[in-house]
mmCIF entry with sequence, helices, sheets and N, C-alpha, C, O atoms, coordinates in Angstrom:
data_MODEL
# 
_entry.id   MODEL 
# 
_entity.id                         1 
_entity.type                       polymer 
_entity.pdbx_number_of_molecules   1 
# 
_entity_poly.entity_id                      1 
_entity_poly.type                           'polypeptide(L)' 
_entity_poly.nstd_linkage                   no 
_entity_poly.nstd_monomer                   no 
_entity_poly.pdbx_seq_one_letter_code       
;(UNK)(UNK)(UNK)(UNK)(UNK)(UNK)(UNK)(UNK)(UNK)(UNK)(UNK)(UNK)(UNK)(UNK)(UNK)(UNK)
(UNK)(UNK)(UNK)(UNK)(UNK)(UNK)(UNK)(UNK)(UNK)(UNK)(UNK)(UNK)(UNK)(UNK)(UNK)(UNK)
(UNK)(UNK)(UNK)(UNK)(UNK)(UNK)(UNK)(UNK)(UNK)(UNK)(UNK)(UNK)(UNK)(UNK)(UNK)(UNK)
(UNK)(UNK)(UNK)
;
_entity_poly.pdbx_seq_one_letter_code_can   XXXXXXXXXXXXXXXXXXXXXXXXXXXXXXXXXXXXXXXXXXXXXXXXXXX 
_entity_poly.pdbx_strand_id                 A 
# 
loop_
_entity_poly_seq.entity_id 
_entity_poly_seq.num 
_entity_poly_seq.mon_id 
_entity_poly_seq.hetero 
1 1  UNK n 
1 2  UNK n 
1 3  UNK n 
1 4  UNK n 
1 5  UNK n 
1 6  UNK n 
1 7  UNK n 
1 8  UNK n 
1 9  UNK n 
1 10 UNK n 
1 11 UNK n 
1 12 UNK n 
1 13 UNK n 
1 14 UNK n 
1 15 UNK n 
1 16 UNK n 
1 17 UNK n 
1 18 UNK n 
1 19 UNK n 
1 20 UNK n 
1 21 UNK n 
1 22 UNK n 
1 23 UNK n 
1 24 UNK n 
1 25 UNK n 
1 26 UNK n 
1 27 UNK n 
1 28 UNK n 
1 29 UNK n 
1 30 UNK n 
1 31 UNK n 
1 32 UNK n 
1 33 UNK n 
1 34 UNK n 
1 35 UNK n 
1 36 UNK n 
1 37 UNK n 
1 38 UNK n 
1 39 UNK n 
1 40 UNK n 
1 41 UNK n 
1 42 UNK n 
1 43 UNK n 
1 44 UNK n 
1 45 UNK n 
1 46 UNK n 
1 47 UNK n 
1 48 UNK n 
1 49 UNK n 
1 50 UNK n 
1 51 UNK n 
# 
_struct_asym.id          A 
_struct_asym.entity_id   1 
# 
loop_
_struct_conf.conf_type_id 
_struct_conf.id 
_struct_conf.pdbx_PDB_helix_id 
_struct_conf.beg_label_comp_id 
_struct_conf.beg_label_asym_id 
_struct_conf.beg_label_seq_id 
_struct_conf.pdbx_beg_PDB_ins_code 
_struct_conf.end_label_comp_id 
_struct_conf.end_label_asym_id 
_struct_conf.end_label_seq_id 
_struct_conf.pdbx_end_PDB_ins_code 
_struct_conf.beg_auth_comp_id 
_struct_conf.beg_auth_asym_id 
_struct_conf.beg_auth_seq_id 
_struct_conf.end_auth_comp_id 
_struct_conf.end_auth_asym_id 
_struct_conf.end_auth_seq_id 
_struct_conf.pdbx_PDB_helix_class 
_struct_conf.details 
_struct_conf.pdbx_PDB_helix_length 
HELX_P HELX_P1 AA1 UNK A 2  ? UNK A 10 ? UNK A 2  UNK A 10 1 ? 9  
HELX_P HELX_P2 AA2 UNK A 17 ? UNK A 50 ? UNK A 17 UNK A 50 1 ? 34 
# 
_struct_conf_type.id          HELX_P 
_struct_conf_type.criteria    ? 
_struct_conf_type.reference   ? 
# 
loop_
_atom_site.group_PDB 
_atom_site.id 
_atom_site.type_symbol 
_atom_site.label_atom_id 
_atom_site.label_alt_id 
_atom_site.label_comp_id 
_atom_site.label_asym_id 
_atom_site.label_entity_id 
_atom_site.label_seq_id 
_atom_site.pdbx_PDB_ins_code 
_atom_site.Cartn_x 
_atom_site.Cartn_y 
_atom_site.Cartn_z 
_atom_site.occupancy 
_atom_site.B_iso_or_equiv 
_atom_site.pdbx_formal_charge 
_atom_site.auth_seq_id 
_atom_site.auth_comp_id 
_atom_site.auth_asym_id 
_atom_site.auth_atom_id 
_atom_site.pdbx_PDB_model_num 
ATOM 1   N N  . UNK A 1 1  ? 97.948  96.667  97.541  1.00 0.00 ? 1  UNK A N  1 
ATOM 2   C CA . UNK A 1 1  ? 98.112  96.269  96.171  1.00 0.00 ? 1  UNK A CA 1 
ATOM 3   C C  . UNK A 1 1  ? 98.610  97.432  95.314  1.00 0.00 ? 1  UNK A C  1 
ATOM 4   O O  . UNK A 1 1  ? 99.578  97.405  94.554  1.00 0.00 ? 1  UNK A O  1 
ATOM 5   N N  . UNK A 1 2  ? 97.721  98.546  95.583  1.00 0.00 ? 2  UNK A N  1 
ATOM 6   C CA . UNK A 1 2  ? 97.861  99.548  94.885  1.00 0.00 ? 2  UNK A CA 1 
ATOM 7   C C  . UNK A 1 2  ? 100.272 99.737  95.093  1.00 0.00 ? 2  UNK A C  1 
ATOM 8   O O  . UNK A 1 2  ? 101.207 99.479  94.335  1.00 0.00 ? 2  UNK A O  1 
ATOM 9   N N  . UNK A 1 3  ? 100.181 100.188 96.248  1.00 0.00 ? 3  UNK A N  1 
ATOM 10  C CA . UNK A 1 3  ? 101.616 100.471 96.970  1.00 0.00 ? 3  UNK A CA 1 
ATOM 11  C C  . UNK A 1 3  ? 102.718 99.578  96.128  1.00 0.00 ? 3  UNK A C  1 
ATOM 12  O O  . UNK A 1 3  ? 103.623 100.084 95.465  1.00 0.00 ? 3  UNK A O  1 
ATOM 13  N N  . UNK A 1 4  ? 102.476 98.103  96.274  1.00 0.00 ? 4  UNK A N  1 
ATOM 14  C CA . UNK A 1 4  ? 102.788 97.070  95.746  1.00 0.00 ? 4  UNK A CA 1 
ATOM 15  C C  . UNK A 1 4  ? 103.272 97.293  94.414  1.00 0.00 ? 4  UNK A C  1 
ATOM 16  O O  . UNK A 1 4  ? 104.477 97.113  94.238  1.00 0.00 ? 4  UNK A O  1 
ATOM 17  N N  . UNK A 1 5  ? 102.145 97.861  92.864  1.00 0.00 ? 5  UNK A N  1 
ATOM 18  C CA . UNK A 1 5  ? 102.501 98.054  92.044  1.00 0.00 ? 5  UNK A CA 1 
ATOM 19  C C  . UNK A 1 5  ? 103.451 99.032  91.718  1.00 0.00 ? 5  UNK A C  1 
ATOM 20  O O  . UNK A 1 5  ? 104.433 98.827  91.006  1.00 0.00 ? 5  UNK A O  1 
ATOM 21  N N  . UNK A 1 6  ? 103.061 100.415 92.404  1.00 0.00 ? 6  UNK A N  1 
ATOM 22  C CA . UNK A 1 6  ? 103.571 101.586 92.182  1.00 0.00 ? 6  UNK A CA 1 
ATOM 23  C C  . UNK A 1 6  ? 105.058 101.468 92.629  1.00 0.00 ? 6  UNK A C  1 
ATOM 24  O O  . UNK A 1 6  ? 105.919 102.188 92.125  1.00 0.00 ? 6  UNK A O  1 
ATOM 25  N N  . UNK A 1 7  ? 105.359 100.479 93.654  1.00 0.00 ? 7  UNK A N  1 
ATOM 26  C CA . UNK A 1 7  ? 107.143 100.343 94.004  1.00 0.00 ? 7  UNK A CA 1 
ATOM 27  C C  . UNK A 1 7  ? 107.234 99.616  93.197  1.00 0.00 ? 7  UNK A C  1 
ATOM 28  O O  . UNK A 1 7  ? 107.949 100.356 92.521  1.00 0.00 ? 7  UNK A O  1 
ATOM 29  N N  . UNK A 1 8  ? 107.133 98.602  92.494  1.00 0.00 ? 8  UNK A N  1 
ATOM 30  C CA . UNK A 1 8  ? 107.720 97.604  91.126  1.00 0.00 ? 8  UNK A CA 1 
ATOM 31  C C  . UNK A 1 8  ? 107.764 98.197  90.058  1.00 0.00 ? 8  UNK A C  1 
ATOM 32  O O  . UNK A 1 8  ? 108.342 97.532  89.198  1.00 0.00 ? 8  UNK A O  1 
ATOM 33  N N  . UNK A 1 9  ? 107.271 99.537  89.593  1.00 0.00 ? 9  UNK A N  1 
ATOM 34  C CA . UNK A 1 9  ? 107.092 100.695 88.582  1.00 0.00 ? 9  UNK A CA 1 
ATOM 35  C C  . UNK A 1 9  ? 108.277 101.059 88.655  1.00 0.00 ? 9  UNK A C  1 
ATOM 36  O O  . UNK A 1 9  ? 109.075 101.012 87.719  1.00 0.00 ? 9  UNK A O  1 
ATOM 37  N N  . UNK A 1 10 ? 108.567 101.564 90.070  1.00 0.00 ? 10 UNK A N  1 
ATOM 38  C CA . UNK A 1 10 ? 109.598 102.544 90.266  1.00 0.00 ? 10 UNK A CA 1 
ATOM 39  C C  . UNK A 1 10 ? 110.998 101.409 90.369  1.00 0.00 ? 10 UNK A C  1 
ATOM 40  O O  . UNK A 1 10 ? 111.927 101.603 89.584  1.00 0.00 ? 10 UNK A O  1 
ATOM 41  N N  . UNK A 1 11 ? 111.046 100.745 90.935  1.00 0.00 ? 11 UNK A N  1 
ATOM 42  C CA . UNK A 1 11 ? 112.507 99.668  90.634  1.00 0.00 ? 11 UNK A CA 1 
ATOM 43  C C  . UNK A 1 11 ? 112.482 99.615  88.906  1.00 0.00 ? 11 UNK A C  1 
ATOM 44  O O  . UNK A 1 11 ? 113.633 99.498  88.488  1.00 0.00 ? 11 UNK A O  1 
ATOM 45  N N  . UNK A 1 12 ? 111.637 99.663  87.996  1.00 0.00 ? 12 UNK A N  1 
ATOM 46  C CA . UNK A 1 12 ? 111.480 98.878  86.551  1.00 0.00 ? 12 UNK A CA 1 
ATOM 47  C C  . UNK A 1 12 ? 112.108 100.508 86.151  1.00 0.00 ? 12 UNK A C  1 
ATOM 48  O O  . UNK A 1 12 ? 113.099 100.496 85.421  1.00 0.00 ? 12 UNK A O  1 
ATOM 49  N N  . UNK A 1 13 ? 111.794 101.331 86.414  1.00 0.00 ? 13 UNK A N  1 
ATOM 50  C CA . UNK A 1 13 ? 112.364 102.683 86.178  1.00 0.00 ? 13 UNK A CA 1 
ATOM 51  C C  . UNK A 1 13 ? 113.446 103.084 87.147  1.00 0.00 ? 13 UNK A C  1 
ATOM 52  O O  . UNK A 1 13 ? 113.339 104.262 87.486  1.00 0.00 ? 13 UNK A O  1 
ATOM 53  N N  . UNK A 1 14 ? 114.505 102.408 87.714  1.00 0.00 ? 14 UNK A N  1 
ATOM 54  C CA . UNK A 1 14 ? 115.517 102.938 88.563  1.00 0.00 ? 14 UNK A CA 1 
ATOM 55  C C  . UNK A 1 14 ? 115.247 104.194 89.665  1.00 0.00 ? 14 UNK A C  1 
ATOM 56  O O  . UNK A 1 14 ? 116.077 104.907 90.229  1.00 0.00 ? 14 UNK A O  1 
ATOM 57  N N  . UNK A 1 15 ? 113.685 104.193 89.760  1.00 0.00 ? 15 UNK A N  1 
ATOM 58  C CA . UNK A 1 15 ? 113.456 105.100 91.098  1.00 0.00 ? 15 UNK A CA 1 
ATOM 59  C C  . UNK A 1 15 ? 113.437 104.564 92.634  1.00 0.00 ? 15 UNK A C  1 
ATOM 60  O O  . UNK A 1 15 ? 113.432 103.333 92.643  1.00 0.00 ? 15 UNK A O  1 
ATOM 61  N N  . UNK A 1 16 ? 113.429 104.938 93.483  1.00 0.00 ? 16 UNK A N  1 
ATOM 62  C CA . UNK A 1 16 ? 113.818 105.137 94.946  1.00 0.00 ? 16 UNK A CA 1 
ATOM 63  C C  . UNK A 1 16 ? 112.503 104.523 95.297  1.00 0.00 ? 16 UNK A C  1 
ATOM 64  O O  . UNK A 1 16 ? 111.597 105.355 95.253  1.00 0.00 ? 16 UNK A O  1 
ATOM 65  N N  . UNK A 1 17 ? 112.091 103.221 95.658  1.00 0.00 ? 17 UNK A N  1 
ATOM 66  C CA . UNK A 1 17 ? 110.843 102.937 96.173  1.00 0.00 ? 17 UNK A CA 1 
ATOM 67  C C  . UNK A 1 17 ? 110.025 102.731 97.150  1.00 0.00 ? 17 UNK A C  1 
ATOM 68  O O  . UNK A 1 17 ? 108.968 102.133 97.351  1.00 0.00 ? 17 UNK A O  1 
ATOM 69  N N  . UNK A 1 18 ? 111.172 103.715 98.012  1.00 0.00 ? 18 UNK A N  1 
ATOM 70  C CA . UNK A 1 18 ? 111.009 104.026 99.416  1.00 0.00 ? 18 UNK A CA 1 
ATOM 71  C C  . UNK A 1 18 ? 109.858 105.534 99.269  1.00 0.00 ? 18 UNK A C  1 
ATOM 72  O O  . UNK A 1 18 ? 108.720 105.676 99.718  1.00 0.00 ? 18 UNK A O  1 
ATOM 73  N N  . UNK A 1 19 ? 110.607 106.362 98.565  1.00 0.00 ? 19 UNK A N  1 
ATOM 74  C CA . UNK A 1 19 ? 110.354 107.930 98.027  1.00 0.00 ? 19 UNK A CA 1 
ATOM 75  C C  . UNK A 1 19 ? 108.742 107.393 97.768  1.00 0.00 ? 19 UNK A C  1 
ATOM 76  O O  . UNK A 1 19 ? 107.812 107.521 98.563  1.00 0.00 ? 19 UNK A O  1 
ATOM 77  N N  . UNK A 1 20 ? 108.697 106.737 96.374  1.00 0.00 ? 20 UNK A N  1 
ATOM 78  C CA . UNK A 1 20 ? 106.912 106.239 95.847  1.00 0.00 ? 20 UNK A CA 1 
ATOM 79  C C  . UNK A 1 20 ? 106.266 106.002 97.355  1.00 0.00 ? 20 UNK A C  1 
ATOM 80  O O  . UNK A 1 20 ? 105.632 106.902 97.907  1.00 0.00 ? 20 UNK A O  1 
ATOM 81  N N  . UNK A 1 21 ? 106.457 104.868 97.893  1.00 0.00 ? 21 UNK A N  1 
ATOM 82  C CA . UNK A 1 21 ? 105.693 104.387 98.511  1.00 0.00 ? 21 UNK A CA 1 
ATOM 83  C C  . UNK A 1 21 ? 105.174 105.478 99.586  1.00 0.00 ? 21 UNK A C  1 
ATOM 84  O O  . UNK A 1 21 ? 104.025 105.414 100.022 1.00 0.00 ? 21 UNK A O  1 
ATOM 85  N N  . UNK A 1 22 ? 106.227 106.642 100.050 1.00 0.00 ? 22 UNK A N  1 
ATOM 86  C CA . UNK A 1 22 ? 105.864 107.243 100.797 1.00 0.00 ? 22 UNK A CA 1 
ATOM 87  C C  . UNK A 1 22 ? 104.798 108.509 100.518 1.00 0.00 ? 22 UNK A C  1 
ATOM 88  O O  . UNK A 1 22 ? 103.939 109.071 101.197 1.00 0.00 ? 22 UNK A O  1 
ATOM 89  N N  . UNK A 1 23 ? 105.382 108.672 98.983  1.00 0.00 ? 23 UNK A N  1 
ATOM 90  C CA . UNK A 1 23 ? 104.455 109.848 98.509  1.00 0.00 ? 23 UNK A CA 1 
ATOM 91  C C  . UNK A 1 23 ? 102.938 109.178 98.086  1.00 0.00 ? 23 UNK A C  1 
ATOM 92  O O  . UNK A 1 23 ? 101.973 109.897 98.345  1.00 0.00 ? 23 UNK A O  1 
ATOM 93  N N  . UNK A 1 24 ? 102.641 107.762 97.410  1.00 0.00 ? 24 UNK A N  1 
ATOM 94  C CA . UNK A 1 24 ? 101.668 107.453 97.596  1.00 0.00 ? 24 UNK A CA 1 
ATOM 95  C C  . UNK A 1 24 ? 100.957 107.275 98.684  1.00 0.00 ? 24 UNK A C  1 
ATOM 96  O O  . UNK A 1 24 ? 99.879  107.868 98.736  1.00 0.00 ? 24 UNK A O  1 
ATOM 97  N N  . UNK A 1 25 ? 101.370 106.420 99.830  1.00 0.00 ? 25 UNK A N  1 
ATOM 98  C CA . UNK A 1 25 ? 100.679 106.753 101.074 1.00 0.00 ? 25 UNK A CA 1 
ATOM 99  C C  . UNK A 1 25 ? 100.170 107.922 101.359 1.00 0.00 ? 25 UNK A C  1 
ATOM 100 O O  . UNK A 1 25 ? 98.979  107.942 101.668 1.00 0.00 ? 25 UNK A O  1 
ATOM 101 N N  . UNK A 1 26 ? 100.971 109.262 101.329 1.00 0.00 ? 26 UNK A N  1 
ATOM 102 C CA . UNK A 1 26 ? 100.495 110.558 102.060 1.00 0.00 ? 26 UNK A CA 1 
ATOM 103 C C  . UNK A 1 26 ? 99.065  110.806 100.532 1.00 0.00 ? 26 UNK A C  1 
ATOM 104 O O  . UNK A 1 26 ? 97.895  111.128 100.742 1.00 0.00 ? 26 UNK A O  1 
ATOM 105 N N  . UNK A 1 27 ? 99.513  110.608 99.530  1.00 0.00 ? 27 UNK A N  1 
ATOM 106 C CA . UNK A 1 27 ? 98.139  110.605 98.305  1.00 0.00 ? 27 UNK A CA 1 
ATOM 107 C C  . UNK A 1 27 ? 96.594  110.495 99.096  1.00 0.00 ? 27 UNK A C  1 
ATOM 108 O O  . UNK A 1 27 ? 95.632  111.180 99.444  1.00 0.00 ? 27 UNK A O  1 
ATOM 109 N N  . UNK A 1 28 ? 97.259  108.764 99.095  1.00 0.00 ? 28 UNK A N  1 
ATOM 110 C CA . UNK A 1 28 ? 96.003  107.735 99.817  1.00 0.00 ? 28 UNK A CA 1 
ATOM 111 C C  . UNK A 1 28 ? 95.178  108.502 100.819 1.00 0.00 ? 28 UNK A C  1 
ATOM 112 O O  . UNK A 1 28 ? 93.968  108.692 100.943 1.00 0.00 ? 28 UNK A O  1 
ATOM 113 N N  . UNK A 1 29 ? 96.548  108.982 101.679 1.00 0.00 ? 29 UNK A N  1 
ATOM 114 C CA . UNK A 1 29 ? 95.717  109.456 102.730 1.00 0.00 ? 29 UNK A CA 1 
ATOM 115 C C  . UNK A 1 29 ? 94.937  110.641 102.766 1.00 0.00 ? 29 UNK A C  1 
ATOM 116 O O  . UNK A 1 29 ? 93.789  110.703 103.206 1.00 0.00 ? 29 UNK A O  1 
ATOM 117 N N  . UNK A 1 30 ? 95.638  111.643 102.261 1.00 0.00 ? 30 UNK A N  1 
ATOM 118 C CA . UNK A 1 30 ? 95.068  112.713 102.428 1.00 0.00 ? 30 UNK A CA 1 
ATOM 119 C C  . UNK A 1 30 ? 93.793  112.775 101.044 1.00 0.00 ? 30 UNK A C  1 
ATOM 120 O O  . UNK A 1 30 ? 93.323  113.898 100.863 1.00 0.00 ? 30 UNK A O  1 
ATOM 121 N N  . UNK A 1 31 ? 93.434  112.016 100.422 1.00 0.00 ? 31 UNK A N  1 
ATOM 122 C CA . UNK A 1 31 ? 92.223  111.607 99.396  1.00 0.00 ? 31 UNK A CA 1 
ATOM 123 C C  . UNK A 1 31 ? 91.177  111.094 100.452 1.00 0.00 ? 31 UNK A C  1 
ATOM 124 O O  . UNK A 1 31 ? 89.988  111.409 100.404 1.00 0.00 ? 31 UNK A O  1 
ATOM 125 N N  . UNK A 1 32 ? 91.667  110.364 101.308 1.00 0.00 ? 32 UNK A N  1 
ATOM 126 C CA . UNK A 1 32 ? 90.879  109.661 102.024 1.00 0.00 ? 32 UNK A CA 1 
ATOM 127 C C  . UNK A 1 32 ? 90.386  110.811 103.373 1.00 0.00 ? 32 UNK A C  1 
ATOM 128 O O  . UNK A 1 32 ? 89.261  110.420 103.683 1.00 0.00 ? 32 UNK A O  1 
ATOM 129 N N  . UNK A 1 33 ? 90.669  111.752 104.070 1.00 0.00 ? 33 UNK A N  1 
ATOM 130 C CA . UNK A 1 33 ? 90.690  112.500 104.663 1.00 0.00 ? 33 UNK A CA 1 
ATOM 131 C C  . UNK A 1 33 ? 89.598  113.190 103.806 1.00 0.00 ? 33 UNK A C  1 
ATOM 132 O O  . UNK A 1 33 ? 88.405  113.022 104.056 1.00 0.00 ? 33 UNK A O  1 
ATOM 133 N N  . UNK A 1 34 ? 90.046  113.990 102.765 1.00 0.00 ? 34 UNK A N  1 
ATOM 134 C CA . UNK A 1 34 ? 88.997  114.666 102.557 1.00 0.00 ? 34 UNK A CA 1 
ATOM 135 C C  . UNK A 1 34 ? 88.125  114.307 102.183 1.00 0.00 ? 34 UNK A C  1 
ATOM 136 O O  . UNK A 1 34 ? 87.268  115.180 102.037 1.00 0.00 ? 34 UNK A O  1 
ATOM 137 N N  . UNK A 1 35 ? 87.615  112.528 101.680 1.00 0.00 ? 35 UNK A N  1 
ATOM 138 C CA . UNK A 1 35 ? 86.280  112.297 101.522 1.00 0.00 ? 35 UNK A CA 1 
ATOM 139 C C  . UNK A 1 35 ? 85.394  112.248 103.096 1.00 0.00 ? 35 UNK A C  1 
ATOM 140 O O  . UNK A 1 35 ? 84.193  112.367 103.340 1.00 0.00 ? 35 UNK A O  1 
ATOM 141 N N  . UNK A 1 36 ? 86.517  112.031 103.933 1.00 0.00 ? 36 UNK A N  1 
ATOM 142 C CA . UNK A 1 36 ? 84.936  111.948 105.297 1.00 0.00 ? 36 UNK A CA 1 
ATOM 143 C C  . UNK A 1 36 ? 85.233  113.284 105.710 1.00 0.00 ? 36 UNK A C  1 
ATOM 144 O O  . UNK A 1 36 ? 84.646  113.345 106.790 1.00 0.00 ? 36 UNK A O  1 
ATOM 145 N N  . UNK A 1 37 ? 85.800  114.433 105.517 1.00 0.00 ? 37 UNK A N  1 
ATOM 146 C CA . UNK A 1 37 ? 85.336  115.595 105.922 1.00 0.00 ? 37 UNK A CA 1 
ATOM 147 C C  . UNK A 1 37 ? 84.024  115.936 104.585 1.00 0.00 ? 37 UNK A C  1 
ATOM 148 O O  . UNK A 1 37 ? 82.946  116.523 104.685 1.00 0.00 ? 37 UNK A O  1 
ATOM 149 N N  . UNK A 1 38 ? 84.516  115.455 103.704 1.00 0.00 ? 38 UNK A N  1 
ATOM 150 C CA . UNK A 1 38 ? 82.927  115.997 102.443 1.00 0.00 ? 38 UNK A CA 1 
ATOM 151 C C  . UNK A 1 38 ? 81.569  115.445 103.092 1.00 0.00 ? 38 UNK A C  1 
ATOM 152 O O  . UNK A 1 38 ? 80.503  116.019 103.318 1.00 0.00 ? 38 UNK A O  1 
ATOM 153 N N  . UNK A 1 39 ? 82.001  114.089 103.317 1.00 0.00 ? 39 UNK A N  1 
ATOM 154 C CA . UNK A 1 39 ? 80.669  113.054 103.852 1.00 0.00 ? 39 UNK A CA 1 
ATOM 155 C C  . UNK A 1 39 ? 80.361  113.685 105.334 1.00 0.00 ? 39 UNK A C  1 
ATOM 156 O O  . UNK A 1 39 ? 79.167  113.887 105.550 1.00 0.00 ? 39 UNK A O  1 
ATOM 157 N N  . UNK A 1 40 ? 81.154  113.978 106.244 1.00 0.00 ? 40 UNK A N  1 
ATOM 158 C CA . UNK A 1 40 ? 80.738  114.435 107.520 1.00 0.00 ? 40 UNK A CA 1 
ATOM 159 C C  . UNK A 1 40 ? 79.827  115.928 107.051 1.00 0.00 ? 40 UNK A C  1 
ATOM 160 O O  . UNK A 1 40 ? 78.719  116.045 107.574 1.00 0.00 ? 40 UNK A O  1 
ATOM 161 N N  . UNK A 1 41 ? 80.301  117.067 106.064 1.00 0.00 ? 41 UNK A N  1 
ATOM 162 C CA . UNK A 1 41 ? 79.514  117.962 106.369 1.00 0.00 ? 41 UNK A CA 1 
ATOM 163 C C  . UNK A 1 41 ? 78.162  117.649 105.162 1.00 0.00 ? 41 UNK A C  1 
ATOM 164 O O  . UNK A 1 41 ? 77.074  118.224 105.186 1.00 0.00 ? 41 UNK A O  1 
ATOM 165 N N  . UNK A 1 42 ? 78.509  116.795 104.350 1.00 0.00 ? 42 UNK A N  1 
ATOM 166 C CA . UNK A 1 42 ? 77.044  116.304 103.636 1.00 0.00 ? 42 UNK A CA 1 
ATOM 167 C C  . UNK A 1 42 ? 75.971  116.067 104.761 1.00 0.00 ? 42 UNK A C  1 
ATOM 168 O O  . UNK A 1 42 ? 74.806  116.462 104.813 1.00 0.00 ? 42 UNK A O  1 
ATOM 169 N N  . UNK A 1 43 ? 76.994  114.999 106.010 1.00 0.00 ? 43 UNK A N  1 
ATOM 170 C CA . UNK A 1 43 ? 75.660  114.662 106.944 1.00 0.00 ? 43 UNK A CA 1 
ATOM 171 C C  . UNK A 1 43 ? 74.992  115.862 107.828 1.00 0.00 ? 43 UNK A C  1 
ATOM 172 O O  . UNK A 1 43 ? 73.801  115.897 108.136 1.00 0.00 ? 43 UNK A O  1 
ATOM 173 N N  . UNK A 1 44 ? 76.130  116.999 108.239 1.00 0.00 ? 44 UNK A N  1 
ATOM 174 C CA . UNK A 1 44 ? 75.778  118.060 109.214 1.00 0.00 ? 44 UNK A CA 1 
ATOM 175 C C  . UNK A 1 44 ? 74.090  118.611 107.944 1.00 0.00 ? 44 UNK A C  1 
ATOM 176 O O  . UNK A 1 44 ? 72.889  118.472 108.174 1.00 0.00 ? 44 UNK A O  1 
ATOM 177 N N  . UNK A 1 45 ? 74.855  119.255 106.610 1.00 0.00 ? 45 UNK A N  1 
ATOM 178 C CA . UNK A 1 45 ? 73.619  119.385 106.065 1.00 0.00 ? 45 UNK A CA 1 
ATOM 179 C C  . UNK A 1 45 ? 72.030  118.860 105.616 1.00 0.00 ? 45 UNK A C  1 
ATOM 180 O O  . UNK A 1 45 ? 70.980  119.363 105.215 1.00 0.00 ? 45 UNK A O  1 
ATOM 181 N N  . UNK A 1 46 ? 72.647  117.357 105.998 1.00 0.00 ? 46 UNK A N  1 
ATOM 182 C CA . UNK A 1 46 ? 71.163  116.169 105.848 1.00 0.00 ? 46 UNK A CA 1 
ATOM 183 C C  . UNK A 1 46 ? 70.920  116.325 107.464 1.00 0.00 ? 46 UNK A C  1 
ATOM 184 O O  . UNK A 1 46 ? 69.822  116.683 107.890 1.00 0.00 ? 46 UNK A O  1 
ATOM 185 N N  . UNK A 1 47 ? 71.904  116.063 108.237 1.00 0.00 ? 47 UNK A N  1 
ATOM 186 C CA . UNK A 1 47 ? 70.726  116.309 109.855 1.00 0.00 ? 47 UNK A CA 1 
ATOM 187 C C  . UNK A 1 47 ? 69.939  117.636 109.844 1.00 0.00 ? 47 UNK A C  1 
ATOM 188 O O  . UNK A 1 47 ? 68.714  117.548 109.922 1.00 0.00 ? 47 UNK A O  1 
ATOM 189 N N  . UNK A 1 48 ? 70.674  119.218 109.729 1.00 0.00 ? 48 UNK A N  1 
ATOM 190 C CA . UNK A 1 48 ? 70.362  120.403 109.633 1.00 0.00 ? 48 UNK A CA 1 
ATOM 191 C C  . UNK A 1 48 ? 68.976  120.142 108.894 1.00 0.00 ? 48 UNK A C  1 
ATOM 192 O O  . UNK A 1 48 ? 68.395  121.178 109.218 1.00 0.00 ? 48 UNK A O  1 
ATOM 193 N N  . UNK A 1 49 ? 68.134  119.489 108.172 1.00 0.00 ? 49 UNK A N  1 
ATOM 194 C CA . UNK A 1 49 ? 67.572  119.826 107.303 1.00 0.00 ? 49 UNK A CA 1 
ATOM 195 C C  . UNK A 1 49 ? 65.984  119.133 107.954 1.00 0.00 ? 49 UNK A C  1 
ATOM 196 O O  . UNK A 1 49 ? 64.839  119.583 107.920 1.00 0.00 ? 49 UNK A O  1 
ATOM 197 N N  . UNK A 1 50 ? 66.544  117.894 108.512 1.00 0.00 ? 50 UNK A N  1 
ATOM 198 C CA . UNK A 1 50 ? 65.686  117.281 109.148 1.00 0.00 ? 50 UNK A CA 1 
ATOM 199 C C  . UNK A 1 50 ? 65.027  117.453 110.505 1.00 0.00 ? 50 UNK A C  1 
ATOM 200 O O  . UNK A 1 50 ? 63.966  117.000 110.934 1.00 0.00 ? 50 UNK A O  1 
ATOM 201 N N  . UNK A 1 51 ? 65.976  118.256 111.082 1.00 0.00 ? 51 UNK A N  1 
ATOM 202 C CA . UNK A 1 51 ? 65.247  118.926 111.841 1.00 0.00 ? 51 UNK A CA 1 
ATOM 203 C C  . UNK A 1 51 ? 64.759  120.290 111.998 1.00 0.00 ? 51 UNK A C  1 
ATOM 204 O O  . UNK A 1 51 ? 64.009  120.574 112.933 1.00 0.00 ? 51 UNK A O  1 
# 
């Protein structure tokens, strides 16, 4: 959805909506990457603690 809007932005503004879609994806992703490396070492520090 998100992808969806952001290329109909960019046609409504004569941009390349190949370019958006690709730079949002790598966004998405790499946002998404670093929340489960945050959450993975949140958990190393909640196991570490418990035992």
């Amino acid at each position: 959805m998100i992808i969806e809007k952001v290329r109909r932005l960019a046609e409504d503004n004569n941009l390349n909506p190949n370019i958006i879609d690709v730079v949002y994806r790598n966004m998405i992703n790499s946002f998404i990457n670093m929340e489960l490396e945050e959450h993975s070492q949140i958990n190393k520090i909640k196991y570490s603690k418990s035992n």
